[in-house]
C-alpha positions, 0 to 999 in steps of 0.5 A: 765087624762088616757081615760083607762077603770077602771077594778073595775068599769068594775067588777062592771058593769058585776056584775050589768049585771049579769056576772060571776066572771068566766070572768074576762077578765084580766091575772090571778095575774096581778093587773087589775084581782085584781082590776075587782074581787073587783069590782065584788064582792062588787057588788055581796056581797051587791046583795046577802046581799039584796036578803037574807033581801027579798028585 
């Protein structure tokens, strides 16, 4: 079992924190960069969608 941080839940994680997508800490292109920006961003997307219900 690899003890290697997952970068989806790592982008997930900033999102909760309120982190930018800016700061994606991984090399533009590489699979890692991929993975954190979807974490990011479902995390992000279901905050707006929440926010523009009033919720």
């Amino acid at each position: 079992m690899s003890t290697d941080p997952d970068p989806f839940e790592q982008g997930q994680r900033a999102a909760r924190e309120n982190i930018p997508a800016e700061a994606n800490p991984y090399q533009d292109g590489s699979e890692q960069h991929a993975l954190w920006a979807s974490g990011h961003e479902r995390i992000a997307t279901a905050r707006e969608a929440s926010e523009s219900e009033g919720t």
